[in-house]
C-alpha positions, -999 to +999 in steps of 0.1 A: +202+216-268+190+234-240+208+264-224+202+286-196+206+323-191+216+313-153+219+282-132+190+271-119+172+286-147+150+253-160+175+240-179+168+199-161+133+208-158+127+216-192+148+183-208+129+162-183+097+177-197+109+173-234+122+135-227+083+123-214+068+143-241+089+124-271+085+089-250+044+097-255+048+101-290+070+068-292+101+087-303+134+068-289+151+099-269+181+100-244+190+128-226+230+141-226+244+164-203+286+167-218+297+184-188+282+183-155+292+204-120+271+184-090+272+166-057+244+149-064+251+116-087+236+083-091+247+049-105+236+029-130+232-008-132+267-011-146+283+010-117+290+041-134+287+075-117+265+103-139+246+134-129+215+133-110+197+151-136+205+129-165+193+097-143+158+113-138+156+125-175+163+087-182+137+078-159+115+101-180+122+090-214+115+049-202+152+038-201+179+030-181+202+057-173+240+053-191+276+068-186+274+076-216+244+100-206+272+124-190+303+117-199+323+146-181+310+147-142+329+173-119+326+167-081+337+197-061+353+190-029+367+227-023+365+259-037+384+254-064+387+224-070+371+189-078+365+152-088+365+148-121+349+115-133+348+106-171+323+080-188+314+072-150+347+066-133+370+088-117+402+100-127+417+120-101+411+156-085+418+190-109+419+224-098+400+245-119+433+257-140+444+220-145+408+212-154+409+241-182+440+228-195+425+189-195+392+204-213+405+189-247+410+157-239+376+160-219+357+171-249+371+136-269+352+114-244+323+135-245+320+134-284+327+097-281+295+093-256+277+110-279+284+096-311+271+062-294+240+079-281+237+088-315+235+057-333+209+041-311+182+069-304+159+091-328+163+123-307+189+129-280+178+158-258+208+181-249+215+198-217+236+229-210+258+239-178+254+273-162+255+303-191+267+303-223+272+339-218+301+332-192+327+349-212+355+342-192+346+297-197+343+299-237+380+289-244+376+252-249+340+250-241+327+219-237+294+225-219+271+251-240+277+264-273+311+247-280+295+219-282+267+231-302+288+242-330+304+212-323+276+187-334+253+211-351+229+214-325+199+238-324+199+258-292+168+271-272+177+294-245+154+293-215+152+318-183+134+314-144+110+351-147+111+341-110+142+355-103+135+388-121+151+407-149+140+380-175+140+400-208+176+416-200+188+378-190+176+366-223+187+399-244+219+397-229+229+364-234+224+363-268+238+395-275+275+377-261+271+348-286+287+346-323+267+351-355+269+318-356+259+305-322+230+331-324+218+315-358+215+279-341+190+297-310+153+283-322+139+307-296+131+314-262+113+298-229+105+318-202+098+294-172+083+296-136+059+322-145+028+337-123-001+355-126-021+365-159+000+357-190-021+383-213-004+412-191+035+393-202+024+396-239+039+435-245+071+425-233+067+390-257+064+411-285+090+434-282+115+403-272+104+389-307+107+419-324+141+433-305+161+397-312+144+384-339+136+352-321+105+339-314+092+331-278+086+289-278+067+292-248+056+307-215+054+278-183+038+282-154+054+281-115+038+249-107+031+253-070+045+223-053+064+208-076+091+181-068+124+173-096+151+158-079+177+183-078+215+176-091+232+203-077+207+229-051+200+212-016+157+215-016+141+238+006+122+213+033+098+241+042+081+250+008+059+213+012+026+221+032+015+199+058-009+194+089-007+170+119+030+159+110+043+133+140+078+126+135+103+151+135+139+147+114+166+173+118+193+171+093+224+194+093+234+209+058+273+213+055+296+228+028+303+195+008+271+174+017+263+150-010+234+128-024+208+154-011+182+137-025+184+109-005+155+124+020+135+139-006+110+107+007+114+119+036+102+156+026+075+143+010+061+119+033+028+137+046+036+126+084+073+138+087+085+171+092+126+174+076+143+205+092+178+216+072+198+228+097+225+254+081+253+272+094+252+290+126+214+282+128+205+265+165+199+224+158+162+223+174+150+187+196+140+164+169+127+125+165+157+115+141+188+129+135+202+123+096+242+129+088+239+128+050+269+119+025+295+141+022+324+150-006+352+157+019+341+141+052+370+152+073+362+187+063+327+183+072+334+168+103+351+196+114+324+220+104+299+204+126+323+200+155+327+239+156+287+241+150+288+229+185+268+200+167+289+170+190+268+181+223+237+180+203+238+147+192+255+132+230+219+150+243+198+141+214+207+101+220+206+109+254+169+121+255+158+086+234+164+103+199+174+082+169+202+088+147+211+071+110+245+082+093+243+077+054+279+074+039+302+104+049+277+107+082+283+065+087+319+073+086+318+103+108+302+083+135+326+057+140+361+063+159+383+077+136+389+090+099+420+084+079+439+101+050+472+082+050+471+088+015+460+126+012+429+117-006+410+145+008+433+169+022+473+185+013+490+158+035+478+124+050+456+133+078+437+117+107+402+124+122+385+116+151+351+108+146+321+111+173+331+080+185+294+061+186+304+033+165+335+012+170+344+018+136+374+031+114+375+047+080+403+046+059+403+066+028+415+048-004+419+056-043+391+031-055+359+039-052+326+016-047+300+024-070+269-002-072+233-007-070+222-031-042+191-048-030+183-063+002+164-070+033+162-057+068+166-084+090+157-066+122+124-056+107+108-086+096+131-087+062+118-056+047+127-052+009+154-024+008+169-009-025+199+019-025+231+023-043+267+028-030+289+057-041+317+061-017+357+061-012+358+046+024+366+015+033+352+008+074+360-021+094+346-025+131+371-031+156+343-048+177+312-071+166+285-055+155+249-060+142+245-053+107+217-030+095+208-045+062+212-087+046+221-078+006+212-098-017+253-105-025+253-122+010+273-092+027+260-077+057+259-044+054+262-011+082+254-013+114+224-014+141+235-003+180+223-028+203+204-007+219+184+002+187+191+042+189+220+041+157+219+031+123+249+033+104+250+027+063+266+032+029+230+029+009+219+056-007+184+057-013+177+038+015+141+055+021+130+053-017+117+018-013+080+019+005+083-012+026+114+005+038+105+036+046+079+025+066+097+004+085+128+030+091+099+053+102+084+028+126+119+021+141+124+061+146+092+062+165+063+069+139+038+039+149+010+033+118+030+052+092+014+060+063+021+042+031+046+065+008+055+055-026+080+074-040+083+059-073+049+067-080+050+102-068+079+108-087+061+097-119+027+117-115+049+147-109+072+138-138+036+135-159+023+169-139+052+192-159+055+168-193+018+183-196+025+217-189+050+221-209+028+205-239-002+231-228+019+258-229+047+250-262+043+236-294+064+209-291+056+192-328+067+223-345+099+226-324+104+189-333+103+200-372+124+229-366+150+209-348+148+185-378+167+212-398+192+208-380+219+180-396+237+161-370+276+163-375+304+145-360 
């Protein structure tokens, strides 16, 4: 099991890094995450809803990704509360208190996930949540060292150096555990770190001698690299490019969902992706992008007061293109509708930007699903995506649909005059021939071929041999073997 000193500390990165390196060496590895805290989920073939993460560590040990890969998901959709989603479908919304109290029965579907991962994989690769050091979380805990001691799993602890204060992160957090949690920590990984290691190696040895654990490796800030993230919206500006041609502005708000679903976007060495955050100006751009959101009506609201409603009438106005992906489809249309309080304290009703003829009313069920299709507008391009959403839209007009599926529905919508596209795909740009094509239709003529799939791969490749350079991962693998699995 893998465990942080902080979020954001490695934790994914790392148990990506560990599932390619055990897939090399033909070793049959899953990855588990018990209980995960993100907006950014994907679904698997069956039409379950897991953590982003555990989908790409899948994708990294060669198999498809499971429910049974993250069996507790949690979905915030306000400050303290959220979706909670076990062995990939929802149950309801929890506030963080009823959550606590719901933590046993939790922790029975998690065991049972595992137990089946178990049975059919040599080595299941275990991923933490947050710290295990969060003192006031360790009643019932479910998501670090509880269930650890749980299954008898040995522990590395791994901290970012980039964010600074590394040795009293790592000192720390073991000095809150128990005898007993401390005994199951292999070691330490210090990650993301620059410069000349030889000048790190005084403060190595003094970690090893202060704790009496050993230091499992030192990896290096790889400059450039890309991970999908499950939970921290990317930073568009850290990729480097010349000579970009299209422009694509797309506003960030509080409960904005599936972030990943421009990261082809980002990538692509022609397009330049501006996040647009609060209170920041919304500059003229080629395509506009409203990304999925948690608790559309909410959002919706947020980017009325961002003063974000004259933007897009000028944007449109002044020839721009705009697509709406989920929450942005629905906020597009006419209206919004709660009757059921799904999303808010009493049923609530929203009116919507008004571009489609289009109205969204909220229901219980969700529609979780992978989907292929063509475009038929573009000479029946080959798109892939998958839906995630609670929604249910009907057009009070005829409209042009943006996408054929391969179930025979027609799916979104295409304005007439070619300026909107409207669509509950996620993923929509992953596919090459799509992306090109979506690209052409915003205004980029000759785009360059982009294949994410690939990229993704190399990259996933890129850190599995880091981390190899850099760890010994064969005598971690007999260390762990120490280790008795119990149930």
């Amino acid at each position: 099991m893998i465990q942080g000193t902080t979020s954001d500390a490695g934790k994914s990165t790392l148990a990506t890094a560990l599932c390619r390196l055990l897939q090399r060496r033909q070793i049959a590895v899953a990855p588990f995450k018990p209980q995960n805290m993100a907006l950014n989920s994907a679904v698997t073939a069956a039409g379950g809803e897991i953590g982003r993460a555990q989908a790409v560590q899948a994708y990294a040990a060669g198999i498809e990704p499971h429910i049974d890969m993250n069996p507790i998901l949690l979905k915030p959709n306000t400050d303290i509360g959220a979706q909670v989603i076990i062995q990939g479908k929802a149950i309801g919304n929890m506030n963080a208190r009823s959550y606590h109290d719901y933590k046993e029965t939790a922790k029975v579907a998690a065991l049972d996930s595992f137990k089946r991962l178990s049975e059919q994989y040599d080595c299941i690769i275990i991923e933490g949540a947050g710290s295990p050091a969060e003192i006031n979380l360790r009643a019932k805990d479910i998501a670090n060292m509880g269930f650890a001691e749980t299954v008898n799993a040995p522990v590395i602890i791994i901290a970012d150096i980039d964010k600074g204060g590394v040795f009293a992160h790592l000192v720390g957090t073991l000095a809150l555990l128990s005898e007993t949690e401390k005994a199951r920590v292999l070691g330490f990984v210090i990650n993301r770190f620059r410069g000349d290691v030889s000048l790190l190696q005084s403060g190595l040895d003094w970690l090893e001698d202060y704790t009496g654990k050993p230091v499992l490796g030192v990896l290096p800030y790889l400059k450039g690299f890309h991970l999908e993230s499950e939970d921290a919206v990317a930073d568009a500006t850290v990729i480097e490019k010349k000579g970009t041609k299209l422009k694509v502005v797309i506003p960030i708000y509080p409960r904005v969902s599936n972030h990943t679903d421009w990261d082809a976007l980002r990538l692509h060495p022609q397009v330049e992706v501006i996040l647009v955050k609060e209170n920041q100006a919304f500059p003229p751009a080629d395509l506009v992008i409203l990304p999925g959101s948690k608790s559309v009506q909410s959002d919706l609201s947020y980017l009325k007061q961002q003063g974000f409603e004259k933007y897009l009438e000028r944007h449109l106005r002044y020839g721009g293109k705009v697509i709406g992906i989920c929450g942005g489809y629905q906020m597009l249309g006419q209206s919004l509708n709660d009757a059921l309080a799904l999303e808010n304290h009493a049923p609530t009703s929203s009116q919507g930007f008004g571009l489609i003829a289009m109205q969204t009313d909220l229901c219980p069920d969700k529609q979780l699903g992978q989907q292929k299709g063509t475009l038929p507008w573009s000479q029946n391009l080959s798109i892939t995506g998958y839906e995630i959403h609670s929604g249910v839209s009907s057009f009070t007009k005829e409209a042009q649909a943006f996408c054929h599926l391969e179930t025979g529905i027609k799916e979104g919508y295409l304005a007439d005059d070619n300026a909107i596209i409207g669509t509950y795909l996620h993923g929509l740009f992953d596919h090459p021939d799509a992306l090109k094509g979506l690209l052409h239709w915003a205004g980029l003529e000759g785009a360059d071929s982009f294949n994410y799939d690939e990229y993704k791969n190399k990259e996933i490749d890129r850190l599995a041999d880091s981390c190899e350079q850099h760890m010994d991962i064969d005598a971690l693998m007999e260390k762990a073997k120490t280790f008795k699995l119990t149930l």
